[in-house]
N, C-alpha and C positions, 0 to 999 in steps of 0.2 A: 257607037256610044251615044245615048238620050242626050239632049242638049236641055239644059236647066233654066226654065223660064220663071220668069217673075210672072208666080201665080195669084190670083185674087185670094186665096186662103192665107190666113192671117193667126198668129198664135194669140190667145185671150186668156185672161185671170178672169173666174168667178168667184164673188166673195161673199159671204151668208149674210143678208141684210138682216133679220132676225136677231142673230148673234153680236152683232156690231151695236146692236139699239140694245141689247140686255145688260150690258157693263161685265160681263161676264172675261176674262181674261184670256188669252190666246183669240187666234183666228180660223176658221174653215176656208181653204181654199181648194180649190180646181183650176186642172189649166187646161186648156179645149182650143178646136181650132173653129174657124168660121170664116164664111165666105163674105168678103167686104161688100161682096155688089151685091148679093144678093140681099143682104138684108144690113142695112149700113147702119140702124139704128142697133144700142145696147143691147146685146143676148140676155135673155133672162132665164132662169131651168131653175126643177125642183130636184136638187141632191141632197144626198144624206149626211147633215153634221154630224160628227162621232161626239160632239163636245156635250152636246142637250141631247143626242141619241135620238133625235127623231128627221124627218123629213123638213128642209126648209127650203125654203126660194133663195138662191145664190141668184148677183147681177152681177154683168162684166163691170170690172175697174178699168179706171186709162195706166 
């Protein structure tokens, strides 16, 4: 049987910063994994809000 280590991948919420500054109601979110060592600063990525139906920049939340 695999023995389960405490891996450096880490579970993260992405939140549409576009959408949060438009006062627009509801939120876009994503949940993604990422690697703490490798990059310890906030993930940032361009996904798709279905809310404004276009392409935005989500960042991770704490």
């Amino acid at each position: 049987m695999a023995k389960k280590t405490k891996g450096a991948r880490i579970q993260v919420i992405l939140e549409c910063t576009e959408h949060k500054n438009s006062g627009l109601p509801g939120t876009s979110r994503y949940i993604t994994t990422k690697n703490k060592k490798n990059s310890p600063e906030r993930l940032e990525l361009k996904k798709y809000n279905p809310i404004m139906k276009k392409m935005t920049v989500h960042r991770e939340i704490k």
